[in-house]
N, C-alpha and C positions, 0 to 999 in steps of 0.2 A: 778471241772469245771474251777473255777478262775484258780488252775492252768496250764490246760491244756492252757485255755485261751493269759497267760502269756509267754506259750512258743509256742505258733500257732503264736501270734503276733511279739514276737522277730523273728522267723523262717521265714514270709513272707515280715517281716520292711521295709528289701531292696528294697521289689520290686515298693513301689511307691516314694523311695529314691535312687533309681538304677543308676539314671542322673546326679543328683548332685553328691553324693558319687563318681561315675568316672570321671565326673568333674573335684573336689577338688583333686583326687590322680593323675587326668589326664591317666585315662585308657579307654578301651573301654567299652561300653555298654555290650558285649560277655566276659570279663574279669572280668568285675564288677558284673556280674553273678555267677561269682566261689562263696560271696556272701550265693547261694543258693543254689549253688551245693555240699560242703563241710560237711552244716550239714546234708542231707541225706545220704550219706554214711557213714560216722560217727556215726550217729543213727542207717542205718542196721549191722554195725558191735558189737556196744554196745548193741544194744537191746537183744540178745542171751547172749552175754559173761557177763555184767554185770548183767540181772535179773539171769543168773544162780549160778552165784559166790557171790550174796547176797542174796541167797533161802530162810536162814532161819534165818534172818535180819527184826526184825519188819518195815513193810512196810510203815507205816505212818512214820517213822526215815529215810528211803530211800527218801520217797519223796521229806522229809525237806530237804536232804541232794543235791539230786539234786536243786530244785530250790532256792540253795545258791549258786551250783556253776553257774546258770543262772542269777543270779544278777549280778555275779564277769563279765560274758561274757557282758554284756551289758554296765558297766559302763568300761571296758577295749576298748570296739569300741569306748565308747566316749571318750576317752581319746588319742586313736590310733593318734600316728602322720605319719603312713606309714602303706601304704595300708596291709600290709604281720600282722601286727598286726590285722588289722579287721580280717583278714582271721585265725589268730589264734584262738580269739572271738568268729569264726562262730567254731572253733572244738571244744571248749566248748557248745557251743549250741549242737552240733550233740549229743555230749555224753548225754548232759540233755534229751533230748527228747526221744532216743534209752532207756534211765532207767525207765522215770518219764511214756512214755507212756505204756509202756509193763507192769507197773507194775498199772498202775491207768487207765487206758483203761477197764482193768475187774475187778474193784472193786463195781462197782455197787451191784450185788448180796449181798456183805458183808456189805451196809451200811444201805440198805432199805428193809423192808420184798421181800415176793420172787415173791409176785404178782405185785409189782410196780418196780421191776427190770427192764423191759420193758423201761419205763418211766423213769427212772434213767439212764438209759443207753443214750437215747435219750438229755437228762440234761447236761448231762457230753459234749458231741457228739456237742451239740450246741456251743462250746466253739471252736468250729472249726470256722463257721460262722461268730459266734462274733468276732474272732478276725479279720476280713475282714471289718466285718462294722461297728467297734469302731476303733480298733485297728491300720489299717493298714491307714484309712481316718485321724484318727486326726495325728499317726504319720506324714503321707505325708501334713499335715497342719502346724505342730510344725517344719517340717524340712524346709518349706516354710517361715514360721513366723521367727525363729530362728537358722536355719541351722540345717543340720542334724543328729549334736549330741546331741543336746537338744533332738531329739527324745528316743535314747539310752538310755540316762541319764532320762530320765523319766520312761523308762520300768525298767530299775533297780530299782529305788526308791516304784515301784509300786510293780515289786516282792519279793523285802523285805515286803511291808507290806501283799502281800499273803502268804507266807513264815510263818510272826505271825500269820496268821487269820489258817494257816494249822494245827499251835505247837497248838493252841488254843482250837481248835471247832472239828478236826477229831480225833477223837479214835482211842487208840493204835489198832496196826491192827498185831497180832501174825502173822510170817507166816504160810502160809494155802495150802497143796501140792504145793510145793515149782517146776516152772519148771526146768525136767532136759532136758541137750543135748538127750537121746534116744526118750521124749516124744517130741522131733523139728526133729526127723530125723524119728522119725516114722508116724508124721504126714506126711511129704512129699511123704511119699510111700501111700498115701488115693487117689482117684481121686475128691474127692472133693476140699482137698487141692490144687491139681494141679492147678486146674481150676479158685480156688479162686487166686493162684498166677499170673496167665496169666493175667485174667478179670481186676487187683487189677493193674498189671503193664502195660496194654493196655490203660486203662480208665486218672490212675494219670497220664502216660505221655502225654496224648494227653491236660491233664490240664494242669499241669505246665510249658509245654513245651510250650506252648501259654500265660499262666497267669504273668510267669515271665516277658515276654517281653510286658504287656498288656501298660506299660504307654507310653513306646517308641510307641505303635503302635495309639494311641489314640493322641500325640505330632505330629506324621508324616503324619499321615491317616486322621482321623478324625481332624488334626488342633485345639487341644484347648489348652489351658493355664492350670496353673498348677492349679489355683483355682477352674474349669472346672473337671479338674482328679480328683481331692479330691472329689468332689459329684458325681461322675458318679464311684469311688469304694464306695461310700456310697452307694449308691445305689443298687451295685450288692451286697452286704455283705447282705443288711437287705435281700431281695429274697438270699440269700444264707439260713439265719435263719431258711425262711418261707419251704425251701427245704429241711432241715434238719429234723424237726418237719415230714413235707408231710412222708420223708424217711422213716421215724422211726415208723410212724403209719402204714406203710406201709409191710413194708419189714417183718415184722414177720409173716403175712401170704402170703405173695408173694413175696417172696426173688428174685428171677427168674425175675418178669416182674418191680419189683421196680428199679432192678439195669439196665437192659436193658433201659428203660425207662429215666431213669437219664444218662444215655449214648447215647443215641438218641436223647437225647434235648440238650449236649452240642455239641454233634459234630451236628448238626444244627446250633447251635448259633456263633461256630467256622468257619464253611464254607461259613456263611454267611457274616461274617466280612469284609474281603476283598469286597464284592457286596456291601452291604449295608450300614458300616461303616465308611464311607466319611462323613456324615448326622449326625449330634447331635442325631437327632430321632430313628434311625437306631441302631444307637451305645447303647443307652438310652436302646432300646428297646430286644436288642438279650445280652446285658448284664445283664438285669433282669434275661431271660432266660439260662441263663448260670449258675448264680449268685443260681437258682432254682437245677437247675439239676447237680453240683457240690457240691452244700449244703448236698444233700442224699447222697451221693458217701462214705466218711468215715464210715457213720451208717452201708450200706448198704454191704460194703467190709468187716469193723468186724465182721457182721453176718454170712457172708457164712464162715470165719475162725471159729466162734464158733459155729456152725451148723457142720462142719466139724470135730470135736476134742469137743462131748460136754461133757465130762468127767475131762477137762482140760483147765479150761480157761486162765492162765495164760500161758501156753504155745502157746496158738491158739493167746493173744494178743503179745506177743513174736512174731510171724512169721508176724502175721498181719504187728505189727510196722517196722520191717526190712523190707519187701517188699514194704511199701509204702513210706519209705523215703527213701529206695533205687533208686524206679523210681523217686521222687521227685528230685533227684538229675541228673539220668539220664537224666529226663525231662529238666530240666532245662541249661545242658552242649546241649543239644542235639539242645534247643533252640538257643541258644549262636552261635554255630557254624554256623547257618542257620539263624540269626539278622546278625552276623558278614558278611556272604558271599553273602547274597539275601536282602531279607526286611521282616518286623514283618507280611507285609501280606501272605506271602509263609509260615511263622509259623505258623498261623490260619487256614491255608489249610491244612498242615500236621497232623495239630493235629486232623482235624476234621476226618482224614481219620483214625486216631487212632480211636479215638469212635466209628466209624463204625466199626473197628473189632472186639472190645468190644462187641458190639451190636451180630455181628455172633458168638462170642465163646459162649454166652450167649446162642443164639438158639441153638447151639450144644448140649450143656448139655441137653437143653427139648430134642431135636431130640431124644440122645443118653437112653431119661427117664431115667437118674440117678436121685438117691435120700440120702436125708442125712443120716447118721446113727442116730440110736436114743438109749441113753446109756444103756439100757439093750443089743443090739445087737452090741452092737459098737465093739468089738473083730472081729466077726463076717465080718461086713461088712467090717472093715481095709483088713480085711485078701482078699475079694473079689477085693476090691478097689487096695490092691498092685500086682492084677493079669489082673486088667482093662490097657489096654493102651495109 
């Protein structure tokens, strides 16, 4: 958890340092985006090639291994004297994330009996949130207080000490079916997969494609200062937490109406933004709500990959992590181009029209009464699933 933690908050740092940081290299708010676009692709490219070319590499050694080279990227942005260095920084980030999540995404099962896996999973998963409402607040305060390397430079220092606490306390972890490329290209041929791909990349775009650009739009719309921003992402992280939890309790026996559900309330609190979000109260109020219904969204998207592939969890976290820092990225170029050419309120619009499609692919699958396999028939049902279309 600490270190997914560690790399949620390096991964989202920029965004409430996005102004300064183009600022200080004198770029655009859409350029200073790259940013966050970098390590998403990054991440879906490594996530495959690397967990599969260290299969059978003890796992807790990979991890360490990644969140060293996530120290070196953090203390390298604070040091950066030109913008193309930060940008090198964030391709070390990409690769950490695409390795560390794929491979530590489904280790739950391996560390806690098999009935509180469940709840382990949910443990880990909060480390999404949290990094929103520790992370991303006090950054955007130290970069306030101190400029915005002082931020950097404290996420490094802090993943060195997750780094020891990881050598430390987690158990060698053998590798354990190791994924390969046929169990990622066979899952793609499942219609569950599919589904989970579309949902997974419908829902994070319609988020980060809005969340990226949330302080420019809070500076221009809503009018506050920056010490204003710092508590109003305080604010949405902790309802991010309390959304996670909600997800997680949830989504194992209603996968279907939890993820809908969490897509229906951000693309609300999205489309409402522009109407409402002039208003401190407004703003205060539909960021709770967002903060809630984006919180579920990671638990709720790895389920339906491991629901989809449950014979093979390391491959389902595999696709899962490509796919969503893929869109993460998309989302956020997609933003960029439509901050650059419109205003942050036309990105709150868009995005919220994303969640609504989320919402219909979602009802499709009930329309269509597909169901998951379950591993004694999973053969089986692949085989129906790559004749479904």
């Amino acid at each position: 958890m600490l270190g997914i933690f560690s790399i949620v908050t390096t991964e989202i740092l920029p965004i409430g340092l996005l102004t300064s940081i183009g600022s200080d290299f004198t770029v655009s708010d859409g350029t200073a985006g790259l940013m966050m676009t970098m390590p998403g692709f990054l991440a879906a490219l490594s996530a495959p090639l690397v967990t599969v070319a260290t299969g059978r590499v003890d796992r807790r050694l990979m991890l360490a291994a990644f969140i060293l080279l996530l120290a070196l990227a953090n203390f390298l942005a604070a040091a950066a004297a030109d913008y193309w260095l930060v940008l090198v920084s964030r391709v070390l980030v990409g690769i950490t994330i695409g390795g560390f999540w794929s491979i530590g995404a489904g280790l739950a099962g391996r560390l806690v009996p098999a009935r509180s896996a469940g709840r382990a999973t949910a443990v880990i998963f909060s480390a999404v949130p949290l990094g929103s409402v520790l992370g991303v607040p006090l950054g955007t305060f130290a970069g306030d207080a101190a400029g915005w390397r002082t931020a950097f430079l404290g996420m490094g220092l802090l993943t060195l000490a997750v780094l020891a606490l990881l050598l430390l306390v987690v158990p060698p972890l053998p590798a354990d079916e190791p994924a390969r490329l046929r169990d990622l290209t066979g899952m793609l041929r499942g219609v569950d997969t599919r589904y989970a791909l579309v949902i997974t990349f419908l829902v994070v775009l319609a988020h980060f494609g809005a969340y990226t650009y949330v302080t420019p739009f809070l500076e221009q719309v809503t009018r506050v200062g920056a010490g204003t921003i710092t508590f109003l992402l305080l604010v949405y992280g902790a309802a991010g937490i309390a959304g996670n939890f909600l997800g997680g309790a949830v989504v194992a026996r209603h996968p279907r109406a939890a993820f809908a559900s969490a897509a229906a309330l951000l693309a609300g609190a999205t489309l409402l933004l522009p109407v409402l979000g002039d208003g401190r109260a407004g703003a205060v109020t539909l960021l709770i709500l967002w903060g809630i219904a984006y919180g579920a969204v990671p638990v709720c998207s790895q389920t339906w990959f491991a629901r989809a592939r449950p014979d093979s969890p390391e491959a389902a976290s595999v696709l899962f992590t490509a796919s969503f820092q893929a869109t993460i990225s998309t989302g956020a170029l997609a933003g960029g181009v439509v901050v650059d050419r419109s205003s942050p309120s036309l990105v709150m619009t868009l995005a919220g029209t994303a969640a609504l499609l989320t919402v219909a692919a979602i009802g499709l699958h009930h329309v269509r009464r597909i169901s998951w396999p379950g591993p004694a028939h999973r053969r089986q049902a692949s085989g129906d699933a790559a004749d479904a279309p």
